[in-house]
Every structure is written in C-alpha cells, then in structure tokens.
CHARMM-style PDB file with segment names, atoms N, HN, CA, C and O in Angstrom:
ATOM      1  N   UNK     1      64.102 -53.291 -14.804  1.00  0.00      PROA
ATOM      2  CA  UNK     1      64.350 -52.839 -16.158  1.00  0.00      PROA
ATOM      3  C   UNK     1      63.274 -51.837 -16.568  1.00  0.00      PROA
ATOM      4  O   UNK     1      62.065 -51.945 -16.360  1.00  0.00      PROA
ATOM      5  N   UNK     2      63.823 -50.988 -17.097  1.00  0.00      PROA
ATOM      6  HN  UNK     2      64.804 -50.900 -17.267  1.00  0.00      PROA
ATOM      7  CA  UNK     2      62.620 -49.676 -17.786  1.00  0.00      PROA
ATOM      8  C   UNK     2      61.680 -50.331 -18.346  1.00  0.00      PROA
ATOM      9  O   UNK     2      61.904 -51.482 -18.722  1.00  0.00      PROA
ATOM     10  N   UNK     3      60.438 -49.750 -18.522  1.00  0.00      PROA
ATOM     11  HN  UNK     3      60.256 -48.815 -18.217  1.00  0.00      PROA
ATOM     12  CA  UNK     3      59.266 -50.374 -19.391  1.00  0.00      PROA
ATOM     13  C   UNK     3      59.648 -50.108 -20.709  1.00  0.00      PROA
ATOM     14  O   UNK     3      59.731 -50.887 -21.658  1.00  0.00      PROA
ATOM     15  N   UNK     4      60.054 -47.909 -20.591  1.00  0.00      PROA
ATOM     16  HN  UNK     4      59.987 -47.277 -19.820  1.00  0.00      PROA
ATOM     17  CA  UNK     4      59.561 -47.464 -21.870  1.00  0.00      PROA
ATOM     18  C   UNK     4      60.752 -47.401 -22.703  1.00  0.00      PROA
ATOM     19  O   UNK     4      61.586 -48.294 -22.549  1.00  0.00      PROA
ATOM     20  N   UNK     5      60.981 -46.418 -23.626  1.00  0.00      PROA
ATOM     21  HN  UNK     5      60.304 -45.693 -23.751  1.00  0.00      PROA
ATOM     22  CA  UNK     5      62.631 -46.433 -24.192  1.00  0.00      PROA
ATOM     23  C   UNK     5      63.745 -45.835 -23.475  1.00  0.00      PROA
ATOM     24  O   UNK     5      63.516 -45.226 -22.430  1.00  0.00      PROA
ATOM     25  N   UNK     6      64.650 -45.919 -23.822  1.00  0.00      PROA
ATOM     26  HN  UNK     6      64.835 -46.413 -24.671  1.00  0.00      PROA
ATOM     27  CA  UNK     6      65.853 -45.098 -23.530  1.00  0.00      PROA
ATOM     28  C   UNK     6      65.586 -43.790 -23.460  1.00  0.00      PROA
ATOM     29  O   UNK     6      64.524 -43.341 -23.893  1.00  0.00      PROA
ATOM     30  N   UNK     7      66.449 -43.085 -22.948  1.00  0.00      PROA
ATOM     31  HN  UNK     7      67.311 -43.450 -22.596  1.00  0.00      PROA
ATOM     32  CA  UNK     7      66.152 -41.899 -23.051  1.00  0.00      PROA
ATOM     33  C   UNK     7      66.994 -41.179 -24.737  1.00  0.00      PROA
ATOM     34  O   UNK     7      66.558 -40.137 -25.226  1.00  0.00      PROA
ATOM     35  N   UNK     8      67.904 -41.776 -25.239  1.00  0.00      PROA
ATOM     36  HN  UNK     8      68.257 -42.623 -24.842  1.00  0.00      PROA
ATOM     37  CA  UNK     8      68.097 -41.796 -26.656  1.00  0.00      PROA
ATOM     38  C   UNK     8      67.530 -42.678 -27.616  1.00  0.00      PROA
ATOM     39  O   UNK     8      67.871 -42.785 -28.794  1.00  0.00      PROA
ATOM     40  N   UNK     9      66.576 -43.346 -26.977  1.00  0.00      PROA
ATOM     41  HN  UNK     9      66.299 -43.260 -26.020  1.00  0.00      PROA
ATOM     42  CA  UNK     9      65.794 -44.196 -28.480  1.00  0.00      PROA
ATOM     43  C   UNK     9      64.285 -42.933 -28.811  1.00  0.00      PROA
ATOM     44  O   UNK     9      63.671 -42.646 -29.839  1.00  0.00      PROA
ATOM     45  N   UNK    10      64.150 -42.364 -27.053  1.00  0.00      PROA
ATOM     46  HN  UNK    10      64.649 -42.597 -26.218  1.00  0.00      PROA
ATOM     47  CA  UNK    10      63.397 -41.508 -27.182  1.00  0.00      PROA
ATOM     48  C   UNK    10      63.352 -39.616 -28.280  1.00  0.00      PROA
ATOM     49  O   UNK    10      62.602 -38.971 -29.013  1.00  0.00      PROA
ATOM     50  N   UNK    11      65.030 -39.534 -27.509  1.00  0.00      PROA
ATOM     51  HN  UNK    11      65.639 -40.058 -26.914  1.00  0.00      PROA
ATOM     52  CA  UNK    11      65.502 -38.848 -28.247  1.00  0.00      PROA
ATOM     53  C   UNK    11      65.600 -38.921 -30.001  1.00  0.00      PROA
ATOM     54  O   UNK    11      65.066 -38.112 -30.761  1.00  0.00      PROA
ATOM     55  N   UNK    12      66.171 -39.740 -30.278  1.00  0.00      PROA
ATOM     56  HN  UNK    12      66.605 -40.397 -29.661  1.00  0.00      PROA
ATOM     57  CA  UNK    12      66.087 -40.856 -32.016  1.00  0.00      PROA
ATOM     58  C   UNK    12      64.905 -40.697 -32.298  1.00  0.00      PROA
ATOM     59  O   UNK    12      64.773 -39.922 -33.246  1.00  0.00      PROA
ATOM     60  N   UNK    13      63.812 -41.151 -31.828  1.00  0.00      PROA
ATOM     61  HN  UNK    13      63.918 -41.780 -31.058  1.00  0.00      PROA
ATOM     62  CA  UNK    13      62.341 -40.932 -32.138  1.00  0.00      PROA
ATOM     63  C   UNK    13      61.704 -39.753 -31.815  1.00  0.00      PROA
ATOM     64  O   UNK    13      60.481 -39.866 -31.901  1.00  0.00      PROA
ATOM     65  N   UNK    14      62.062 -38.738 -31.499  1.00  0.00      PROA
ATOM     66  HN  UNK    14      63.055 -38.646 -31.429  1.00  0.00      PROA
ATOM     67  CA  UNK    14      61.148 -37.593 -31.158  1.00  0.00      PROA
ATOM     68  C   UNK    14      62.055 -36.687 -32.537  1.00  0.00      PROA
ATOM     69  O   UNK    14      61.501 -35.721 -33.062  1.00  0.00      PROA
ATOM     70  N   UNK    15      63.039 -37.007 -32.861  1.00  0.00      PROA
ATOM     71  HN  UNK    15      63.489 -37.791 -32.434  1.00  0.00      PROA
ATOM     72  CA  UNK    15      63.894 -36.347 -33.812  1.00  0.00      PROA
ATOM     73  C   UNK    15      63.403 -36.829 -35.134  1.00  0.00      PROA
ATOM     74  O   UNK    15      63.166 -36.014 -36.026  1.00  0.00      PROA
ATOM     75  N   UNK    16      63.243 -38.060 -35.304  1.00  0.00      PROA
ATOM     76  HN  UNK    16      63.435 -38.722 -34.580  1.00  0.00      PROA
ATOM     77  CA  UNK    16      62.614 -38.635 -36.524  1.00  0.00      PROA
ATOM     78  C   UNK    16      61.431 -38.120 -36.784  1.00  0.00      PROA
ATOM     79  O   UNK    16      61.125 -38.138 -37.976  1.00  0.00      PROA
ATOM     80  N   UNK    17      60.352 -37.479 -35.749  1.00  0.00      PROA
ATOM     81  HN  UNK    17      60.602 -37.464 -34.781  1.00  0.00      PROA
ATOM     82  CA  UNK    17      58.915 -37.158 -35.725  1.00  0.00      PROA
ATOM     83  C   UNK    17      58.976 -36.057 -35.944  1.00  0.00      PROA
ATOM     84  O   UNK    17      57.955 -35.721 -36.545  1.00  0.00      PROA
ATOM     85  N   UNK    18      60.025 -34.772 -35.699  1.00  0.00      PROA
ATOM     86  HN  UNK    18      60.854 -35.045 -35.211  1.00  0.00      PROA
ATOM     87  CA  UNK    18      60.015 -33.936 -36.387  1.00  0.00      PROA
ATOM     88  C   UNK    18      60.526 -33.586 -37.225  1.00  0.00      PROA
ATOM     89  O   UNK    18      60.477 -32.389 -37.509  1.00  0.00      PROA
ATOM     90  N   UNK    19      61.490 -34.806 -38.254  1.00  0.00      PROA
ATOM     91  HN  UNK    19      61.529 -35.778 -38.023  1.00  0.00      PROA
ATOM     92  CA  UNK    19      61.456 -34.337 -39.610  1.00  0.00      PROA
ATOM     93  C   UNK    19      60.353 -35.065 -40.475  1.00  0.00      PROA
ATOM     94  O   UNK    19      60.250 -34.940 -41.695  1.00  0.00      PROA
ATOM     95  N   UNK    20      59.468 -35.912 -39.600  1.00  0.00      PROA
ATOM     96  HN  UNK    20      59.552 -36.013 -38.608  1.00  0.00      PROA
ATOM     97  CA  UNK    20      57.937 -36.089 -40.693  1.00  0.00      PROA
ATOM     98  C   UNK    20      57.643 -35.099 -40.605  1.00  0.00      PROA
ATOM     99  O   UNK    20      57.590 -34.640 -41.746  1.00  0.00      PROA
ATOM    100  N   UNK    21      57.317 -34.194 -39.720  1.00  0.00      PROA
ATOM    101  HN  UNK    21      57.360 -34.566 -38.793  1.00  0.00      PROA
ATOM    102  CA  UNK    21      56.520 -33.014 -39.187  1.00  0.00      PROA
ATOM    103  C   UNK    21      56.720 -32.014 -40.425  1.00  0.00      PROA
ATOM    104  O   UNK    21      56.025 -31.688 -41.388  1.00  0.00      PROA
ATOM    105  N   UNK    22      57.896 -31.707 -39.987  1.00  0.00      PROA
ATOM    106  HN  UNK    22      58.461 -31.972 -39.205  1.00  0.00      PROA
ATOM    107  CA  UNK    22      58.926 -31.195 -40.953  1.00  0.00      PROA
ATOM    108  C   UNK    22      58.493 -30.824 -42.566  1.00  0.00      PROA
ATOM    109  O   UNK    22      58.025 -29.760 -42.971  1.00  0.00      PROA
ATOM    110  N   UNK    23      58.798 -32.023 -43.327  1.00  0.00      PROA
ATOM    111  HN  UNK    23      59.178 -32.887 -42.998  1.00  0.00      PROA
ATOM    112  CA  UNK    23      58.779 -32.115 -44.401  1.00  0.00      PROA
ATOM    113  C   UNK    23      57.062 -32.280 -45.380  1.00  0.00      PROA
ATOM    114  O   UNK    23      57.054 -32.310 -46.610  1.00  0.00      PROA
ATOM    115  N   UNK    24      56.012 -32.351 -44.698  1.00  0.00      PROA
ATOM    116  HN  UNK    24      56.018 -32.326 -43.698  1.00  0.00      PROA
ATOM    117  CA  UNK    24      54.964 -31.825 -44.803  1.00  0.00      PROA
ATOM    118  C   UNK    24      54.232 -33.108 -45.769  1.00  0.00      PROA
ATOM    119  O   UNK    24      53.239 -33.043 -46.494  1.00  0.00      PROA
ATOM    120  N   UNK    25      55.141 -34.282 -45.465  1.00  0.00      PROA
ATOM    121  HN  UNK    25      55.947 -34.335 -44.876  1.00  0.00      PROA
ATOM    122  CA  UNK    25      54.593 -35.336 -46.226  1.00  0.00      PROA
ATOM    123  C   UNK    25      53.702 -35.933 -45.613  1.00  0.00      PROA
ATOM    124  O   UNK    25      53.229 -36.771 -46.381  1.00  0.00      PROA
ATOM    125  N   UNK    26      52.981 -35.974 -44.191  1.00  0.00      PROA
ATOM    126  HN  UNK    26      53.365 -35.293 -43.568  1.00  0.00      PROA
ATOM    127  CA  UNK    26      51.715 -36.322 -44.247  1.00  0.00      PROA
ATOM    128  C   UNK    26      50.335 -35.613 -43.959  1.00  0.00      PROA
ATOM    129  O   UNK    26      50.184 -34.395 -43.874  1.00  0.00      PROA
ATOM    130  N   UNK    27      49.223 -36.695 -43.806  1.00  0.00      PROA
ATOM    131  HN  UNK    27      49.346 -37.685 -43.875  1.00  0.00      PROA
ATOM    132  CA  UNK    27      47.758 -36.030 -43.721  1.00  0.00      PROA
ATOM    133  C   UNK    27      47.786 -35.680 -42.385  1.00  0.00      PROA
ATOM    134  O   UNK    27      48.607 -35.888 -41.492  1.00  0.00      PROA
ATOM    135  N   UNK    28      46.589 -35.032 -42.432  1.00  0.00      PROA
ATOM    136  HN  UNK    28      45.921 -34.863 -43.157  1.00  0.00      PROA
ATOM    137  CA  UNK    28      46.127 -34.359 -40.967  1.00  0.00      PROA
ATOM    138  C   UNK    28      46.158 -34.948 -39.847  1.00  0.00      PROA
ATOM    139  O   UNK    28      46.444 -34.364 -38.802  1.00  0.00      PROA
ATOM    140  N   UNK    29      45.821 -36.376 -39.942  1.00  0.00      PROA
ATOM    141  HN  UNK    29      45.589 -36.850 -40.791  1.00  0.00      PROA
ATOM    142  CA  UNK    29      45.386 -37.132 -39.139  1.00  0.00      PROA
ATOM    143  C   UNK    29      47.185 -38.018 -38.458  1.00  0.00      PROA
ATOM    144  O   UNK    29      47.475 -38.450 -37.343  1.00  0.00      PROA
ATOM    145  N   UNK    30      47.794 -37.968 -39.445  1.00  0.00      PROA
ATOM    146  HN  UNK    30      47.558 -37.617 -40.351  1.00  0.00      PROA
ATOM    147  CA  UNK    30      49.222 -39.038 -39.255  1.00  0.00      PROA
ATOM    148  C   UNK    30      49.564 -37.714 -38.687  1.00  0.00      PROA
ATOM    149  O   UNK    30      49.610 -37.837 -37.464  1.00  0.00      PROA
ATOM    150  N   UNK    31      49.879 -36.243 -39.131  1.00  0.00      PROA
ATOM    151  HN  UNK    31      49.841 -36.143 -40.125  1.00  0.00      PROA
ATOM    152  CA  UNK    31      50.674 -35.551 -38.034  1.00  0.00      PROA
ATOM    153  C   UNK    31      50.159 -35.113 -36.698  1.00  0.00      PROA
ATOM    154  O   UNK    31      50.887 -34.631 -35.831  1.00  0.00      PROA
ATOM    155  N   UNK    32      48.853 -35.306 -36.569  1.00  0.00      PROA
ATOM    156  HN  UNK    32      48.261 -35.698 -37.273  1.00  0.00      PROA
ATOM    157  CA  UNK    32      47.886 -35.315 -35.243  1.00  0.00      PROA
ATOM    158  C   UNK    32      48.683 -36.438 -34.746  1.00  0.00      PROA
ATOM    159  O   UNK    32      49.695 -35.939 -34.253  1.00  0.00      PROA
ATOM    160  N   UNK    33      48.718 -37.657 -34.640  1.00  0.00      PROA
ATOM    161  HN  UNK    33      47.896 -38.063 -35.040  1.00  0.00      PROA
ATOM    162  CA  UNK    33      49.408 -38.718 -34.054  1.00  0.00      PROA
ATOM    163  C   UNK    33      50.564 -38.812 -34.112  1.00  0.00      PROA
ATOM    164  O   UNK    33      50.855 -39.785 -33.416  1.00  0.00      PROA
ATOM    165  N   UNK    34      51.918 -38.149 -34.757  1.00  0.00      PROA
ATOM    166  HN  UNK    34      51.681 -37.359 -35.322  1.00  0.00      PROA
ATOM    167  CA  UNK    34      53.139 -37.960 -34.351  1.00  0.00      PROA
ATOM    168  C   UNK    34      52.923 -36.644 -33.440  1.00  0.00      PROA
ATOM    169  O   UNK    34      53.354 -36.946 -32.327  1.00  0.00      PROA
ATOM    170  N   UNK    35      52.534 -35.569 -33.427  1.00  0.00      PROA
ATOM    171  HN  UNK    35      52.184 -35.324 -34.331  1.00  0.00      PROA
ATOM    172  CA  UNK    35      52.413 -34.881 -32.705  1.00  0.00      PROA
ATOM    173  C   UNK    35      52.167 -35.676 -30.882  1.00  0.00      PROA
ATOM    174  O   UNK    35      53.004 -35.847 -29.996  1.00  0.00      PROA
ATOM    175  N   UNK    36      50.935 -35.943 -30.908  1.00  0.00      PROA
ATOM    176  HN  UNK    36      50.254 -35.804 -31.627  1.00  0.00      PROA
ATOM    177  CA  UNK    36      50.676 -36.363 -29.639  1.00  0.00      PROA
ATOM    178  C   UNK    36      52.118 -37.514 -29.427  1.00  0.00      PROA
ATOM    179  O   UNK    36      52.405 -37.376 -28.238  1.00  0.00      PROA
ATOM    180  N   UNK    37      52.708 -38.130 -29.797  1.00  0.00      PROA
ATOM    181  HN  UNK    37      52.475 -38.241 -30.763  1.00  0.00      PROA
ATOM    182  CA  UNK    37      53.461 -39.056 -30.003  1.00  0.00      PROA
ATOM    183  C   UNK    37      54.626 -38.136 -29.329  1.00  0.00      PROA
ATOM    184  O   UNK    37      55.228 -38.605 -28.363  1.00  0.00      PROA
ATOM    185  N   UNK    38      54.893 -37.090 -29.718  1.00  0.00      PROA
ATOM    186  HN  UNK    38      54.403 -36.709 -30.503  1.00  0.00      PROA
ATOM    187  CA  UNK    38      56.208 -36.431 -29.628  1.00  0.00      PROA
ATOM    188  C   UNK    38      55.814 -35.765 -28.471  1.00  0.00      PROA
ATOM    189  O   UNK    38      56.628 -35.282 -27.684  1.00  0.00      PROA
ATOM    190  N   UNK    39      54.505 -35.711 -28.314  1.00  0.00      PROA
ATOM    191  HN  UNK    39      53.843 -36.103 -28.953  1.00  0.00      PROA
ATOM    192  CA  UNK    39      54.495 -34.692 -26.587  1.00  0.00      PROA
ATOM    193  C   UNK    39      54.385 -36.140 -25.517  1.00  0.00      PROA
ATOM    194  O   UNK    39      54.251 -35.858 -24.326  1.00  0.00      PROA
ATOM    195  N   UNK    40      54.413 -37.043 -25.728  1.00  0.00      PROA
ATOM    196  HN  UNK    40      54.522 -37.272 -26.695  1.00  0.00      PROA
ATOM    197  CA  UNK    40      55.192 -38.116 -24.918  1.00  0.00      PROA
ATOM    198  C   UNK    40      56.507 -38.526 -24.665  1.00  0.00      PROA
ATOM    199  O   UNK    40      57.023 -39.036 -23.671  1.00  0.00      PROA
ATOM    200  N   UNK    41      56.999 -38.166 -25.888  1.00  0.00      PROA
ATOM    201  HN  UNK    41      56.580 -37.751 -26.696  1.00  0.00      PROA
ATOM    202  CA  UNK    41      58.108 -38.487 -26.001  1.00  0.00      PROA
ATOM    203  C   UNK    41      59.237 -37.150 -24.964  1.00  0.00      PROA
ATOM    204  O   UNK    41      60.083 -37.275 -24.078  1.00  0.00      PROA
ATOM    205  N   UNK    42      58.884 -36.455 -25.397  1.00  0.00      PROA
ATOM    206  HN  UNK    42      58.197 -36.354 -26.117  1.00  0.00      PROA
ATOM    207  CA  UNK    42      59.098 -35.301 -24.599  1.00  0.00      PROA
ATOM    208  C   UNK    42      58.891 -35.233 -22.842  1.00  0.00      PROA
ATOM    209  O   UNK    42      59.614 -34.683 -22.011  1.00  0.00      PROA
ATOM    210  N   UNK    43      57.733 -35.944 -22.669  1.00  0.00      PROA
ATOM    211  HN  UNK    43      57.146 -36.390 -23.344  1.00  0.00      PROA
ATOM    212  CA  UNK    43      57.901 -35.811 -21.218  1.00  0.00      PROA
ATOM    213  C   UNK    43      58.531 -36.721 -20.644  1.00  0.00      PROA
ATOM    214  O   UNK    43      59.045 -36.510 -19.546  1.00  0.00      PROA
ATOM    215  N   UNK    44      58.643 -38.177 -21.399  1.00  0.00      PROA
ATOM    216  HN  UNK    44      58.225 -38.348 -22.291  1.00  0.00      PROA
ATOM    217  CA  UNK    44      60.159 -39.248 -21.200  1.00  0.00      PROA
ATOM    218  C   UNK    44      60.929 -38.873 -20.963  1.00  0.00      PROA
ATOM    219  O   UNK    44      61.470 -39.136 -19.890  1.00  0.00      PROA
ATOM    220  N   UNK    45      61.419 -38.037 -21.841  1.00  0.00      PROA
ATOM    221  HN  UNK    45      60.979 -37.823 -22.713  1.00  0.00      PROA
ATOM    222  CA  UNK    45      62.717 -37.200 -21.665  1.00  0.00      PROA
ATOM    223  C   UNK    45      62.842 -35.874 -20.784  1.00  0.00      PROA
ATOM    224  O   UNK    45      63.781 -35.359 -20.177  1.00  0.00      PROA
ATOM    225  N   UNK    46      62.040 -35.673 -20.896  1.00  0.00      PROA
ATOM    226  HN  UNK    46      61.278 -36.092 -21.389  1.00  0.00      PROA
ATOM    227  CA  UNK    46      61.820 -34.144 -19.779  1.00  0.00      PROA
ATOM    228  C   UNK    46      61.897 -34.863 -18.235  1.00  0.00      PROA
ATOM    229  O   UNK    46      62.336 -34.154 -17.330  1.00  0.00      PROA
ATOM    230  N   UNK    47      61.575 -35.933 -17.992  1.00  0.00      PROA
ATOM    231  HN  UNK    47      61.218 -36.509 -18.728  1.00  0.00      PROA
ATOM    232  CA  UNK    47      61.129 -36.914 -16.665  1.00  0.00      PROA
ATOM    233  C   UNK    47      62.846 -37.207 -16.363  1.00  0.00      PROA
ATOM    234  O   UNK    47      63.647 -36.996 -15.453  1.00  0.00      PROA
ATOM    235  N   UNK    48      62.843 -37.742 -17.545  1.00  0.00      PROA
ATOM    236  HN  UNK    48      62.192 -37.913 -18.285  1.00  0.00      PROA
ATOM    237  CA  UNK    48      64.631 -38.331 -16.846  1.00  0.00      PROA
ATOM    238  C   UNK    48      65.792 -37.535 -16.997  1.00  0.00      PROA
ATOM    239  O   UNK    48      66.927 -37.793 -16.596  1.00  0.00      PROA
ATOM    240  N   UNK    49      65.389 -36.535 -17.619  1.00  0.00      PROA
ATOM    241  HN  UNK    49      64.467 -36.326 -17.945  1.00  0.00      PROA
ATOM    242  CA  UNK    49      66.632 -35.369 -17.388  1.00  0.00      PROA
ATOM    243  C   UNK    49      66.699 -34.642 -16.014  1.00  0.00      PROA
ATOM    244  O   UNK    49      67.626 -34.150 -15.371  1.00  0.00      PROA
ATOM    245  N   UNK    50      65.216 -34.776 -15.789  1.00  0.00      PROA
ATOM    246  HN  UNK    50      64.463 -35.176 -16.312  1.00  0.00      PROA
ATOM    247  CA  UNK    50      65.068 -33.803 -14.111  1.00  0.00      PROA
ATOM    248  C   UNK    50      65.391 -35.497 -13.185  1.00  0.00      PROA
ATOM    249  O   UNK    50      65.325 -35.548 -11.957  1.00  0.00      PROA
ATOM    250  N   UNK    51      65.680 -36.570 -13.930  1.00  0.00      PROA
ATOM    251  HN  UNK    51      65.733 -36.529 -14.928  1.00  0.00      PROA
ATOM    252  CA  UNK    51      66.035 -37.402 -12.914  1.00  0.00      PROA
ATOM    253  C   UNK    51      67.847 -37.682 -12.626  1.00  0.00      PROA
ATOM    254  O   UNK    51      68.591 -38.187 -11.785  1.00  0.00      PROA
ATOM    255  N   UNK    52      67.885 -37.200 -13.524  1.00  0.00      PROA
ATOM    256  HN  UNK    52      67.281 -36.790 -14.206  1.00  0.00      PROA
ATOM    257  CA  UNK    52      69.487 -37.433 -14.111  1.00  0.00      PROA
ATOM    258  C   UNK    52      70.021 -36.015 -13.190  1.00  0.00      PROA
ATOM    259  O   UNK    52      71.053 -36.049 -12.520  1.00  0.00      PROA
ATOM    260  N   UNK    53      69.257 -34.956 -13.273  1.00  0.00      PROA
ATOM    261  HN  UNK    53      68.419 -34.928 -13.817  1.00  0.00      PROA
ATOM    262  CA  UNK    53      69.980 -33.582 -12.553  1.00  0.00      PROA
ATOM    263  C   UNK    53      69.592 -34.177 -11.246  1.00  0.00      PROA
ATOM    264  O   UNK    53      70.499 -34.082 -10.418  1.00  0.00      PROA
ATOM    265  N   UNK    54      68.673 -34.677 -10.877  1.00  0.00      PROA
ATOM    266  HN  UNK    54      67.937 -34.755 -11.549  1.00  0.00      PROA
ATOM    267  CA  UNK    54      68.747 -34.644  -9.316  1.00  0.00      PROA
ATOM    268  C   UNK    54      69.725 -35.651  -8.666  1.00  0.00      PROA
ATOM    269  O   UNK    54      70.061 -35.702  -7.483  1.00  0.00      PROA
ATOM    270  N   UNK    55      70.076 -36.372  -9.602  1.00  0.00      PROA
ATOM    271  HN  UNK    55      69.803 -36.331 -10.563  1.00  0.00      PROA
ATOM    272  CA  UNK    55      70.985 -37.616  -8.877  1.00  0.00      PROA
ATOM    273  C   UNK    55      72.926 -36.778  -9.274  1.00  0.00      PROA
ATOM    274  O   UNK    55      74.010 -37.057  -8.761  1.00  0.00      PROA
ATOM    275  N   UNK    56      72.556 -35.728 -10.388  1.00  0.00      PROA
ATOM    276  HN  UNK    56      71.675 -35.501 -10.805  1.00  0.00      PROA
ATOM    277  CA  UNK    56      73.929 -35.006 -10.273  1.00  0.00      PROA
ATOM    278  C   UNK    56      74.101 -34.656  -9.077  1.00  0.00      PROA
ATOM    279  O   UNK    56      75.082 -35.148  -8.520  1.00  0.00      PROA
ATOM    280  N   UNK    57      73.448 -33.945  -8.481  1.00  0.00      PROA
ATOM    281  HN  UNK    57      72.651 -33.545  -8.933  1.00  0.00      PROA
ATOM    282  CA  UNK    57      72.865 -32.612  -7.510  1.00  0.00      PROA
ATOM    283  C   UNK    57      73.486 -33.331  -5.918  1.00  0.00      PROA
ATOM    284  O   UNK    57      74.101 -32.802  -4.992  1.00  0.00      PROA
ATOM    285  N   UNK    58      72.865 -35.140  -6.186  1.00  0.00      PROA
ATOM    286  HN  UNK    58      72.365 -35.571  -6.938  1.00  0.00      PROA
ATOM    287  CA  UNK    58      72.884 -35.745  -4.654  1.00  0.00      PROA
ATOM    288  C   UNK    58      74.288 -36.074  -4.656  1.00  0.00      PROA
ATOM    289  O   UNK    58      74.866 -36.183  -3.575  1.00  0.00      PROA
ATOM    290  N   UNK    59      75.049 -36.285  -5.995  1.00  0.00      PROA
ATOM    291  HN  UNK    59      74.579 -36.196  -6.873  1.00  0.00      PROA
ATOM    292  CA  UNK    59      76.365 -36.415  -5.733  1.00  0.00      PROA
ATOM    293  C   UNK    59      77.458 -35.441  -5.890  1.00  0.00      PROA
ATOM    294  O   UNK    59      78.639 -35.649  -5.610  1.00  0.00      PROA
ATOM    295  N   UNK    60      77.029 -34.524  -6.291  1.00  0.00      PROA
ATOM    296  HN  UNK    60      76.070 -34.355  -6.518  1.00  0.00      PROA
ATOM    297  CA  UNK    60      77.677 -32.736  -5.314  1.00  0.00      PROA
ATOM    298  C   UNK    60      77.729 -32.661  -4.013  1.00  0.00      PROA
ATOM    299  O   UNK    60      78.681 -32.335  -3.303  1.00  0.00      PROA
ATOM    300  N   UNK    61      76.464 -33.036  -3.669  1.00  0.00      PROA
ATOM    301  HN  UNK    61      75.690 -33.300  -4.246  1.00  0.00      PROA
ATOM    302  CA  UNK    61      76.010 -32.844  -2.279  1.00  0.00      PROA
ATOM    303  C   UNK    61      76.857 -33.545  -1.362  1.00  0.00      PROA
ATOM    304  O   UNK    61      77.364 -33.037  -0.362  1.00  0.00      PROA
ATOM    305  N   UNK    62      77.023 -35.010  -1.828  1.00  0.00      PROA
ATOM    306  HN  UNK    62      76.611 -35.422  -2.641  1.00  0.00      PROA
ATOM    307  CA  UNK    62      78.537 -36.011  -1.226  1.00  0.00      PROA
ATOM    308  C   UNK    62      79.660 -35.138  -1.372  1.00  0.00      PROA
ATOM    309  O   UNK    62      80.344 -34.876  -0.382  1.00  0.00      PROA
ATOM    310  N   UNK    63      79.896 -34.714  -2.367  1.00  0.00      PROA
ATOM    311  HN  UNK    63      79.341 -34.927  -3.171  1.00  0.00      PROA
ATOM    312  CA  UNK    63      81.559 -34.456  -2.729  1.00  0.00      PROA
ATOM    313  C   UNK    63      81.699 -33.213  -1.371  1.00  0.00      PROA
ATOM    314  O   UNK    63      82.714 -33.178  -0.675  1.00  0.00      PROA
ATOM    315  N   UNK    64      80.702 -32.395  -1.188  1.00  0.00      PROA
ATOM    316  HN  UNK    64      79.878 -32.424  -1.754  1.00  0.00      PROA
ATOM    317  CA  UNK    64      80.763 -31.203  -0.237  1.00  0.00      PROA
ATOM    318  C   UNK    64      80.769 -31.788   0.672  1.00  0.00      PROA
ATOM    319  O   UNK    64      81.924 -31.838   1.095  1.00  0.00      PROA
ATOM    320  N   UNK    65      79.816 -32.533   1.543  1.00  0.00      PROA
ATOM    321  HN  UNK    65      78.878 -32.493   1.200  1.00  0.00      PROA
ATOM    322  CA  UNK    65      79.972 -32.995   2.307  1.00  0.00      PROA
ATOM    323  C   UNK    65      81.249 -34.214   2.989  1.00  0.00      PROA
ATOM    324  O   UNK    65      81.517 -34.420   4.173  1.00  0.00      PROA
ATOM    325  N   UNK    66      81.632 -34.625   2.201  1.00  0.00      PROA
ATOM    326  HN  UNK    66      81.415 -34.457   1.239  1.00  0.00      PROA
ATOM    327  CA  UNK    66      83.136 -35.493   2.201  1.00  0.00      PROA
ATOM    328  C   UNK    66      84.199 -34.281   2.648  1.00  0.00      PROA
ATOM    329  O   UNK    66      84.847 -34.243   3.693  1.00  0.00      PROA
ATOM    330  N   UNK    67      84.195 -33.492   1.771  1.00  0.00      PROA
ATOM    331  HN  UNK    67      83.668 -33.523   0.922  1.00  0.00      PROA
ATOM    332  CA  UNK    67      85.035 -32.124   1.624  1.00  0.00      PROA
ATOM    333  C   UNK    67      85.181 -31.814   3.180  1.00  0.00      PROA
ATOM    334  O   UNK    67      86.164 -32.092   3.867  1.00  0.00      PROA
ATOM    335  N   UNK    68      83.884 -31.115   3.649  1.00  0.00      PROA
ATOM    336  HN  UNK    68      83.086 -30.889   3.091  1.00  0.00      PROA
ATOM    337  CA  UNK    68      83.713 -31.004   4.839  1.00  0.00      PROA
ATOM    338  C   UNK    68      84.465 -31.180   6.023  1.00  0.00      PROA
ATOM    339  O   UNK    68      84.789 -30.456   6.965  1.00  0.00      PROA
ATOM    340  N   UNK    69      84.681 -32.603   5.626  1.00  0.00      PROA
ATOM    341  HN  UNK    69      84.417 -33.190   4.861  1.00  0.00      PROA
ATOM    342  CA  UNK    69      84.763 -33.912   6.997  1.00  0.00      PROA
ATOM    343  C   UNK    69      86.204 -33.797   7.002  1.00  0.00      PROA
ATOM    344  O   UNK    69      86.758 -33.855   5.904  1.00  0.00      PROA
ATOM    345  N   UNK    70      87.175 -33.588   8.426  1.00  0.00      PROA
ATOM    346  HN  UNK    70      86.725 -33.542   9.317  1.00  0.00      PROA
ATOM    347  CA  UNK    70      88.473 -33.839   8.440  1.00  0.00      PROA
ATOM    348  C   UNK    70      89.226 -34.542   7.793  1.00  0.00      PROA
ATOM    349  OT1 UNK    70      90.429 -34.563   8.055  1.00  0.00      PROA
TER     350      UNK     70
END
C-alpha cells in the first residue's frame, strides 16, 4: 500500500495550496510552508505521472509486439 497520498488527494491538495497562495490571505511564514508543501506535492505527482507513462509505454510495447507474432 502507498505511504503517501493519491495521486488526486495530491492533486486536491496542491490545488487547495494555490488558492491560499492565491488569495493573499496569509503571512510570510504560512505561504513559505504551503509553498515548500506544494513543491512536494508536485514531485508526487510529477513521480507518478512519469510512472503511469512508463507502464502506458510497456503496454504499447505488448500490443506491437502481439501484433507482430503470427
């Protein structure tokens, strides 16, 4: 089982962090920590999208190769 979130709870939360960001309702210090917050969140998601294309990629790679075969 995953440790961290979903890749849409991540999504949900990196979206929520930039409408705090956004809307300019906090101090220096709270958007310093959604910030860093959201460049995690980001590489969660940046991690499993390049995991999600490579497992597209391996099952192209079947369909051609099936194709192939008499």
């Amino acid at each position: 089982m995953s440790a961290g979130p979903s890749f849409e709870q991540a999504r949900d939360e990196l979206e929520q962090i930039v409408r705090k960001l956004e809307d300019g309702n906090t101090t220096l210090d709270e958007a310093i920590g959604l910030w860093e917050r959201g460049e995690q969140l980001h590489a969660l998601c940046r991690a499993q999208l390049d995991q999600a294309e490579a497992r597209v990629a391996e099952l192209l790679r079947r369909m051609d190769d099936a194709a192939d075969k008499p």
